[in-house]
C-alpha positions as CSV (number, residue, x, y, z in Angstrom):
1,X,164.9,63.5,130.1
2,X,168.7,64.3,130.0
3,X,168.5,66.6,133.1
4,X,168.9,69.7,132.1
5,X,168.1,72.4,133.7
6,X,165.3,75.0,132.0
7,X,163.1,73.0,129.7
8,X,161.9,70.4,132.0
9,X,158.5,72.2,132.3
10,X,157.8,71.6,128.2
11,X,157.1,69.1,125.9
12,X,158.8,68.0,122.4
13,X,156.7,69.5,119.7
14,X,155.9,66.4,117.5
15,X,154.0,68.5,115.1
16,X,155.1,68.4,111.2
17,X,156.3,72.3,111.8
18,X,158.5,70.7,114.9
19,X,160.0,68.3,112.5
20,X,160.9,70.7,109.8
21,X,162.2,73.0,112.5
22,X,164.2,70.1,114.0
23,X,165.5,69.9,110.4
24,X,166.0,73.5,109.8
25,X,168.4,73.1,113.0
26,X,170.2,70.1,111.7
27,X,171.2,71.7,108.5
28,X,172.3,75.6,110.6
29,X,174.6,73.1,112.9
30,X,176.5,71.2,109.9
31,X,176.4,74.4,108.3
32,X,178.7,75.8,111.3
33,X,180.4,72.5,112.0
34,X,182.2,72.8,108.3
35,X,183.3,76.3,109.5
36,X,185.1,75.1,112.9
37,X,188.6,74.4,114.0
38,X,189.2,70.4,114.4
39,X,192.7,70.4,114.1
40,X,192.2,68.6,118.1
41,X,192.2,64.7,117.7
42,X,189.0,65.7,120.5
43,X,187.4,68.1,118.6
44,X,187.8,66.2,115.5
45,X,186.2,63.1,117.2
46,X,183.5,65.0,118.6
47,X,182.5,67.0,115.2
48,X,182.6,63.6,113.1
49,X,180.1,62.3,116.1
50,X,177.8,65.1,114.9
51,X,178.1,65.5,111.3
52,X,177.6,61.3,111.1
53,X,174.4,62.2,113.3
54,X,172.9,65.4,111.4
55,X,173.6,63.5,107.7
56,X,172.0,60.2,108.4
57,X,169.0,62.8,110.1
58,X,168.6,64.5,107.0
59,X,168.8,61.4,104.9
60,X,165.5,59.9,107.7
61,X,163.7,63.3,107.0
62,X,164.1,63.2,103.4
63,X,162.8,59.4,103.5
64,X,159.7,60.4,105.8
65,X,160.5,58.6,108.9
66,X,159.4,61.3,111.2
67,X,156.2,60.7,110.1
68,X,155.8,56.9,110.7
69,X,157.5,56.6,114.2
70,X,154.8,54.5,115.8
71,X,156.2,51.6,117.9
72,X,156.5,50.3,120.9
73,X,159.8,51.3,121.9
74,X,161.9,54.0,121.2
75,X,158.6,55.9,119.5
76,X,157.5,59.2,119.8
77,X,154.2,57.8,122.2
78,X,157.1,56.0,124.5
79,X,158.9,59.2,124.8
80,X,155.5,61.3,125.3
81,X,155.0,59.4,128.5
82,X,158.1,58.3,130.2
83,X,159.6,61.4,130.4
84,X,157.6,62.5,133.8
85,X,159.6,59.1,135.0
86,X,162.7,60.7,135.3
87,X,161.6,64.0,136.9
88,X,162.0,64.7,140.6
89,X,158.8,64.8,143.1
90,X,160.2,65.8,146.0
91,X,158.6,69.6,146.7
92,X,155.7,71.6,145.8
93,X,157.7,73.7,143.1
94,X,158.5,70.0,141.4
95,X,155.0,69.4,141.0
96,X,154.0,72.5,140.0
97,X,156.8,71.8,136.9
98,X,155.1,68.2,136.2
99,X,152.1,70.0,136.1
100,X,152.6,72.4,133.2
101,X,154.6,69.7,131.3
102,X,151.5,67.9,131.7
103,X,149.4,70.3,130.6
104,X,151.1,70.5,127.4
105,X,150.8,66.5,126.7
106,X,147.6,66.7,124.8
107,X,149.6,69.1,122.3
108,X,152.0,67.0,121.7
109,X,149.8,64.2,120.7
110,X,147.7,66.4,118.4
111,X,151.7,67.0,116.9
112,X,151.7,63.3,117.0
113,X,148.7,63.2,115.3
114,X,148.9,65.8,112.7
115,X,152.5,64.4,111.8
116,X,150.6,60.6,111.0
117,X,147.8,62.3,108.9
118,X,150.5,64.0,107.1
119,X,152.3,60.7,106.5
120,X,149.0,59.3,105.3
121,X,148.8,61.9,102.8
122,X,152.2,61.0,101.4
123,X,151.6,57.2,102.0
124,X,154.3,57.1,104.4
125,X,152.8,54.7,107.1
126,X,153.9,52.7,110.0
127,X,153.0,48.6,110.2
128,X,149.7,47.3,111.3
129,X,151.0,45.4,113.8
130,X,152.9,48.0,115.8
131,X,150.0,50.6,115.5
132,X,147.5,48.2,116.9
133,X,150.5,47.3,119.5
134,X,150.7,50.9,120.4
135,X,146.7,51.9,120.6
136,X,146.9,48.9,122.9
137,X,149.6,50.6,125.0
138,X,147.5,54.2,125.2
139,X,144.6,52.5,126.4
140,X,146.7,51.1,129.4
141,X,148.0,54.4,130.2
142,X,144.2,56.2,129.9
143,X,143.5,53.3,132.1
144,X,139.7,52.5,133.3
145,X,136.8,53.5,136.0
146,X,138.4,50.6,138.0
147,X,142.1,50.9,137.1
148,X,143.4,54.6,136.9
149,X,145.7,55.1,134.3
150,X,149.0,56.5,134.3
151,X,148.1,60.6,134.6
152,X,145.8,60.4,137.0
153,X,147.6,58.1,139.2
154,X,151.0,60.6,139.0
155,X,148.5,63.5,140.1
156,X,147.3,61.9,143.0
157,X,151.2,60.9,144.2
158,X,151.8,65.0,144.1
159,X,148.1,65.3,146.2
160,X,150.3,63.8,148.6
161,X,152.6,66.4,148.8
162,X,152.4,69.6,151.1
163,X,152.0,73.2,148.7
164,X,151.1,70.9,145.1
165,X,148.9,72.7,142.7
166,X,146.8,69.7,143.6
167,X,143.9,71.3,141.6
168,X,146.0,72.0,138.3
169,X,147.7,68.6,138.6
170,X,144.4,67.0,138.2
171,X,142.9,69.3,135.6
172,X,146.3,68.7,133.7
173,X,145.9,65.0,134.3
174,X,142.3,64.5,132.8
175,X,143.2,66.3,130.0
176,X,146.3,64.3,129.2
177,X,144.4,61.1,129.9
178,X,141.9,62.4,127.0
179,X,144.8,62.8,124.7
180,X,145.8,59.3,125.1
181,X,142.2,58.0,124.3
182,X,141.6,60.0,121.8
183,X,145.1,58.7,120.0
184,X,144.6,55.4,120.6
185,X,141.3,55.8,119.0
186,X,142.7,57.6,116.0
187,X,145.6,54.9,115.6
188,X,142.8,52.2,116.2
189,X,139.8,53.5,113.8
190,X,141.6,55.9,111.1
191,X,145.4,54.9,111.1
192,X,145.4,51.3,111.3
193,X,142.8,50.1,107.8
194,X,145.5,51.9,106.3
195,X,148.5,50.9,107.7
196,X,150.9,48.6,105.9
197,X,150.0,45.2,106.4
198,X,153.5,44.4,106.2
199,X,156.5,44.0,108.4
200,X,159.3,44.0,106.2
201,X,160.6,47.5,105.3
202,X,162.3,46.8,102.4
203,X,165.9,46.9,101.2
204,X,166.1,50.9,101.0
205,X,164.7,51.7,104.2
206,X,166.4,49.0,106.2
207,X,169.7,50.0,105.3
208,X,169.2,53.3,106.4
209,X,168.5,51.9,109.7
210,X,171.0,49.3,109.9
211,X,173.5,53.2,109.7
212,X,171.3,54.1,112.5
213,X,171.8,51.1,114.3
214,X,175.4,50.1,113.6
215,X,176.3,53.3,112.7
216,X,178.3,51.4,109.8
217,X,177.1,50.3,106.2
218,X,177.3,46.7,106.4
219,X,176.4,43.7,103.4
220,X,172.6,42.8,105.2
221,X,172.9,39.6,103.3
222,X,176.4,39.0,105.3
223,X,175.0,40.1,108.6
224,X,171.7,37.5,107.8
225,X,174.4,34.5,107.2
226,X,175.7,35.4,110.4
227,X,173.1,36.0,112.3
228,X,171.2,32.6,111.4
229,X,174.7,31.1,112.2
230,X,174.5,32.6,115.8
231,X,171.5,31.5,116.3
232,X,171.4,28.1,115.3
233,X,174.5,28.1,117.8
234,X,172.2,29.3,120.7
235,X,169.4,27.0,120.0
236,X,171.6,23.8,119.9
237,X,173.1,25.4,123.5
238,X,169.7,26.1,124.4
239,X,168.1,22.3,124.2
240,X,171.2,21.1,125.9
241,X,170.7,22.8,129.0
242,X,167.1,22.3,129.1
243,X,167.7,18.4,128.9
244,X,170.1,19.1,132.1
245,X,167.0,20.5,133.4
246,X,164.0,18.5,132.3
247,X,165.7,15.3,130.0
248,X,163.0,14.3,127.3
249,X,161.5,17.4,128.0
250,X,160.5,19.9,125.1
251,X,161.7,23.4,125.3
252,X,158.1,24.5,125.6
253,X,157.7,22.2,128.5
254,X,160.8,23.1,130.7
255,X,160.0,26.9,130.4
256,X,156.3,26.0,131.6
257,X,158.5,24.0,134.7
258,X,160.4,27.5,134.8
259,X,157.9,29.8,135.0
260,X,155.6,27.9,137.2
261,X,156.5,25.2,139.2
262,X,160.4,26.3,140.5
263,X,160.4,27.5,143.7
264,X,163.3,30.1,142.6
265,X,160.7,32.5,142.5
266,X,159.2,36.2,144.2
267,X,155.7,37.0,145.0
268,X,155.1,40.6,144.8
269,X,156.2,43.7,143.0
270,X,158.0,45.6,145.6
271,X,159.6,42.3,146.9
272,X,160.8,42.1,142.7
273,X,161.9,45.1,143.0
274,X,164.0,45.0,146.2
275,X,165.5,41.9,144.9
276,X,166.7,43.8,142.0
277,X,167.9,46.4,143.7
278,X,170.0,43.9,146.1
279,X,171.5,42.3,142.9
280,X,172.3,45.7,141.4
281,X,174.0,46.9,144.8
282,X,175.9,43.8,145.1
283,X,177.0,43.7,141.5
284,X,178.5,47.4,142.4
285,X,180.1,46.2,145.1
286,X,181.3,43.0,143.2
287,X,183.0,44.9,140.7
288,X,184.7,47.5,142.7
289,X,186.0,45.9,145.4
290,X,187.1,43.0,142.9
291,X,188.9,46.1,140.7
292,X,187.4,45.0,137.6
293,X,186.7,48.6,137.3
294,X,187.3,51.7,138.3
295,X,184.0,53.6,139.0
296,X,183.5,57.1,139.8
297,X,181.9,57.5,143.1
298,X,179.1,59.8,140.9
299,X,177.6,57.0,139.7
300,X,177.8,54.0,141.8
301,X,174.1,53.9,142.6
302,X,171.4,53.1,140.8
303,X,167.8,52.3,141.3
304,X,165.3,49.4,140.5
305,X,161.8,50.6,139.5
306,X,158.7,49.0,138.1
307,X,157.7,50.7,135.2
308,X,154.0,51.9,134.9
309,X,151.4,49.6,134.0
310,X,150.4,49.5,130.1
311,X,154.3,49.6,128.5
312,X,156.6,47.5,126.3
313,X,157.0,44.2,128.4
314,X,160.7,44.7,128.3
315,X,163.1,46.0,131.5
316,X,164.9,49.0,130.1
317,X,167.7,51.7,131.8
318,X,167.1,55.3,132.0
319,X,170.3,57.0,132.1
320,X,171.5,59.6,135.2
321,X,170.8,63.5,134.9
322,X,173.7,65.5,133.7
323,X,174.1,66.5,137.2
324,X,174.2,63.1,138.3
325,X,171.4,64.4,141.2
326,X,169.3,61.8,139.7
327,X,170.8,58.3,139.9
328,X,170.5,55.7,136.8
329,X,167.4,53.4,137.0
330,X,166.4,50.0,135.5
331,X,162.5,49.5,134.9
332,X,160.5,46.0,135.0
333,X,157.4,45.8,133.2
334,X,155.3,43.6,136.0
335,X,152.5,44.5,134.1
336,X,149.8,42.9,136.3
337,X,151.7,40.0,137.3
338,X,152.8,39.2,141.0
339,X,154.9,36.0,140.6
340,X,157.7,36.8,139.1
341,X,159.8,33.7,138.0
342,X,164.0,34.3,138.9
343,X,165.7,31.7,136.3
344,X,165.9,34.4,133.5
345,X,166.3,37.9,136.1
346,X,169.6,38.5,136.7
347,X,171.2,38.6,132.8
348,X,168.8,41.4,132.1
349,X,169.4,43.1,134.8
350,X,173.3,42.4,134.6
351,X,172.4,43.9,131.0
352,X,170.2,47.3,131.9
353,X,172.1,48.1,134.7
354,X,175.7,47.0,136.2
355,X,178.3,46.4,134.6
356,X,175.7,47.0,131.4
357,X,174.0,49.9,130.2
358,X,174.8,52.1,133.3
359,X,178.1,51.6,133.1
360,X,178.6,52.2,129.6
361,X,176.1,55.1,129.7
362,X,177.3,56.3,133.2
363,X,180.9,56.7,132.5
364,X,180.1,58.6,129.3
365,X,178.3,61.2,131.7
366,X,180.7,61.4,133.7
367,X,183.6,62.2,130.9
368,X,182.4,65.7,130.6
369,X,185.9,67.1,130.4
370,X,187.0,64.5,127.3
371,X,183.1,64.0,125.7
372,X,180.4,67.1,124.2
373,X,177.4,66.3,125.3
374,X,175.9,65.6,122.3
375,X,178.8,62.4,122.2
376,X,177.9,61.9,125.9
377,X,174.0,61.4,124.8
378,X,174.2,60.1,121.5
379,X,173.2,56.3,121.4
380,X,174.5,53.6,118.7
381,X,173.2,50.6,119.4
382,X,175.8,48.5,117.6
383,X,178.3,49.9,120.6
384,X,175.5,50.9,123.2
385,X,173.8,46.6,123.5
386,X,177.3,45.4,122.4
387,X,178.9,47.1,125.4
388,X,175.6,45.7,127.6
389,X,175.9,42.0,125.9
């Protein structure tokens, strides 16, 4: 996923032994970083970057949390899968890389798996709700007779290409597709009666994610009082446009007028997805040749994608390689629609891509000579969606 080069042809071992070797890692590196020379205002930056990482790591292992990551986004299934986005197609030897990753993907569920059992045992257990939400999201991917699902569909794109180990690929790809029924069955039949039927996590657990998060401790009950401020703020800004839009209206009823009967809308994916990519390019353009910023010719393009069928219905950004050879990319869940409502488009993708997420992510990839590359790949969401905002 990060582009580089010699371990694009394997996948993450998800197992419990994975974990604790993960771990094992972790605690060898801030072993070594206590050892090293930070007397450079750089080097000091960079090793406070890690050892901030690697504690609150160990703290997450010690609570358990590798062993409940089932969710929608940012889980260990979401990972699993869109990693074969980001890798090049181009030539026969690419595909013949896609297809041994892929022939280790129903390993790394059985990881998946064996690290959830494990959890189970300890009665560390993800919510109902996002384990149902993410058997659901499997069994779009394994797809149907009538629909292919994700695996078989990449397999046939590298049949397409002259000298593919069109044979493996397919092999690779049934097998694969297994792996995601047979987890979305497990999640479905043996996970989810005992799942937590909550969604609260407690005060415990979610401050250790609000230090993931924030990366600060903050006062939760401050941030709540805040928060509910904001967005009682919002929602009094909210009904006043929509009575410049539809007066008398309810809010319900002006995004049914939105959504349906505006004509600022697009028929068709690839049509969506051209019109992204025209708003991205002239939001480039917009910003340097107005010298709001000054942007490295490296990473002044970027690409709009639809994601695969089956995900999160939410666009995301998938940052450049470390080589910059593959450009940035924003991905839109169509997910089976074809009219695609514009009113709400271009924040979002304003927000994913430029002068959002692959700005802010770009121009940390591009800093090699100032940033590590852990610092360069490490993501806080408290700076990374407040940069986007």
């Amino acid at each position: 996923a990060l582009g580089i080069a010699g371990s694009d042809h394997l996948m993450t071992d998800f197992s419990p032994a994975g974990h604790e070797a993960r771990e094992t890692l972790n605690r060898a590196t801030l072993a070594k970083l206590s050892t090293l020379d930070t007397s450079n205002a750089g080097d000091r930056l960079a090793a406070g970057v890690l050892r901030n990482s690697l504690e609150l790591s160990e703290r997450e292992f010690a609570a358990g949390e590798h062993l409940r990551t089932i969710r929608v986004l940012a889980g260990d299934v979401d990972y699993a899968r869109s990693v074969f986005d980001l890798m090049p197609t181009e030539t026969a030897e690419h595909w013949r890389t896609i297809a041994e990753r892929m022939s280790h993907v129903p390993g790394a569920f059985k990881g998946m798996r064996d690290s959830w059992n494990l959890g189970m045992q300890r009665g560390v257990v993800a919510p109902r709700r996002q384990v149902l939400a993410v058997a659901d999201m499997l069994e779009g991917w394994a797809g149907t007779a009538s629909a292919p699902g994700f695996f078989t569909t990449l397999a046939e794109q590298g049949a397409a290409v002259n000298g593919a180990p069109v044979d493996g690929l397919r092999a690779a790809a049934r097998e694969a597709t297994t792996a995601l029924a047979e987890t979305a069955a497990f999640l479905r039949t043996i996970y989810a009666p005992v799942a937590d039927p909550r969604n609260g996590v407690g005060e415990e657990r979610h401050a250790l994610a609000r230090r993931r998060y924030l990366g600060m401790d903050i006062d939760a009950d401050d941030a709540y009082t805040w928060g509910l401020e904001e967005v009682r703020r919002l929602d009094a800004e909210l009904r006043r446009c929509a009575a410049e839009i539809k007066p008398g209206a309810s809010l319900d009823e002006v995004r049914h007028y939105l959504d349906n009967e505006s004509t600022e809308a697009i028929e068709g994916e690839e049509n969506l997805r051209q019109w992204l990519q025209n708003l991205m390019n002239d939001a480039m353009e917009f910003l340097i040749s107005n010298k709001h910023f000054d942007i490295p010719v490296g990473i002044r393009k970027i690409d709009a994608k639809i994601s695969p069928p089956g995900g999160a219905a939410a666009q995301y950004y998938m940052a450049p390689s470390e080589d910059l050879a593959r450009a940035g990319s924003t991905w839109y869940p169509a997910n089976g629609r074809t009219r695609f409502p514009l009113w709400s488009e271009p924040t979002t993708a304003y927000h994913e891509g430029v002068p959002g997420h692959h700005l802010q992510i770009g121009m940390a990839i591009v800093n090699r000579e100032k940033l590590s590359r852990f610092q360069r790949n490490e993501f806080v969401s408290g700076h990374g969606e407040g940069w986007a905002l």
